[in-house]
C-alpha positions in Angstrom: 0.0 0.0 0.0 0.8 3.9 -0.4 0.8 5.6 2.6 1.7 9.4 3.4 2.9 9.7 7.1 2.7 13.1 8.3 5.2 14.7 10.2 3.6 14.6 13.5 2.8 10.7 13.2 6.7 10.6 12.9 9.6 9.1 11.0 9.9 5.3 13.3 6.2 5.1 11.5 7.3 5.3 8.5 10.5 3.5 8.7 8.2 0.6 10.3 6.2 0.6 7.4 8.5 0.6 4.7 9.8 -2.4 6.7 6.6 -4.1 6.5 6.7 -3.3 2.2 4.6 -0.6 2.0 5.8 2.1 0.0 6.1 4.9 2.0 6.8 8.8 1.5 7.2 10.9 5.6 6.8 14.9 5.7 8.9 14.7 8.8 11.9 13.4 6.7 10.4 15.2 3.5 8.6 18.6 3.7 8.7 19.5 7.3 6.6 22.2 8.0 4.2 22.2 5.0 0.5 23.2 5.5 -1.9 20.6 6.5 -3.9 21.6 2.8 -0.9 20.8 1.5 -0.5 17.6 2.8 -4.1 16.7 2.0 -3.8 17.8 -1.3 -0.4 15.9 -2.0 -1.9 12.8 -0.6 -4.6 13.1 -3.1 -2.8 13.7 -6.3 -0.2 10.9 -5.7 -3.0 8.6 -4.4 -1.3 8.4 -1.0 -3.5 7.1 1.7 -2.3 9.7 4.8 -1.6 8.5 8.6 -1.9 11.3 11.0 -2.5 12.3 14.5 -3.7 15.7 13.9 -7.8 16.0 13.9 -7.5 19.1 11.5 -7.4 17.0 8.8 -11.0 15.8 9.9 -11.9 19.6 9.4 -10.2 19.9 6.4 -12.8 17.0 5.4 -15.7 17.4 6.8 -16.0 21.0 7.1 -14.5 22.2 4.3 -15.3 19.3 2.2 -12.0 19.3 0.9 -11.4 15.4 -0.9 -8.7 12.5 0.0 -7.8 9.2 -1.1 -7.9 7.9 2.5 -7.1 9.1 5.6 -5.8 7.3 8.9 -6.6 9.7 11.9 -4.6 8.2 15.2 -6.4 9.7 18.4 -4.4 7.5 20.9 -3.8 8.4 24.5 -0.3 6.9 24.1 1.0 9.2 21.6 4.9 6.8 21.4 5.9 5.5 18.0 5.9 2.1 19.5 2.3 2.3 20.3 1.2 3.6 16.7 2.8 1.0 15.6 0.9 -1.4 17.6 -2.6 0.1 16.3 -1.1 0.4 12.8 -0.1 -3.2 13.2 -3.8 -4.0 14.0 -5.4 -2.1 11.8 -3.5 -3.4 8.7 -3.8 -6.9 9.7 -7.9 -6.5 10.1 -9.1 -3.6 7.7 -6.0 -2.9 5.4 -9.2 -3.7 1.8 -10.9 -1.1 3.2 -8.9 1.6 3.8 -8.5 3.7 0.3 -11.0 6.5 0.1 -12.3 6.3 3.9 -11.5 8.6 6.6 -10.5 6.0 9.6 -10.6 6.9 12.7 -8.3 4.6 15.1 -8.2 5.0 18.8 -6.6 1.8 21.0 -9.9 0.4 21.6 -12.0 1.4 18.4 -11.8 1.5 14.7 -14.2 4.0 12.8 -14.9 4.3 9.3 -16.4 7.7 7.7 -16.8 7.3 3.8 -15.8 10.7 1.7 
């Protein structure tokens, strides 16, 4: 899979993944600093599916209707890379045909799916 990691989801994230054979592209090692439209938009036109942990995105969505190719949104009370990679771990393992073109919310105990 394609996955955009952004910077505040980190770079062990996105080392983990490219591990696991995902092809990966990280605004921490990348584009630091780049707006979060930016991201979004990014994501979109390379058909990037983006892992974050920061809920503007889920403005950027639903408020401003603004469109994605997928979006992972991490709200974890245990903000280390180990433990995003636990969920991530998880998630991929359970939901990873499902992902493209839904906004996914992720939390330690829940997985929620919002379509576009």
């Amino acid at each position: 899979m394609r996955f955009l990691v952004d910077e505040c989801t980190g770079p062990r994230v996105a080392e983990w993944l490219r591990n696991q054979g995902h092809e990966v592209m990280s605004v921490f090692e990348s584009s630091r600093g780049i707006p979060d439209s930016e991201v979004l938009i990014k994501a979109l036109n390379e058909d990037w599916i983006l892992i974050t942990n920061d809920k503007d995105f889920g403005e950027l969505v639903f408020r401003e209707r603004l469109d994605h190719h997928g979006i992972i949104l991490l709200r974890l009370e245990d903000e280390r890379s180990a433990n995003k990679i636990i969920i991530l771990r998880h998630l991929l393992a359970n939901y990873a045909v499902k992902l493209a073109g839904q906004f996914v919310t992720v939390t330690e105990t829940k997985v929620r799916f919002a379509g576009k």
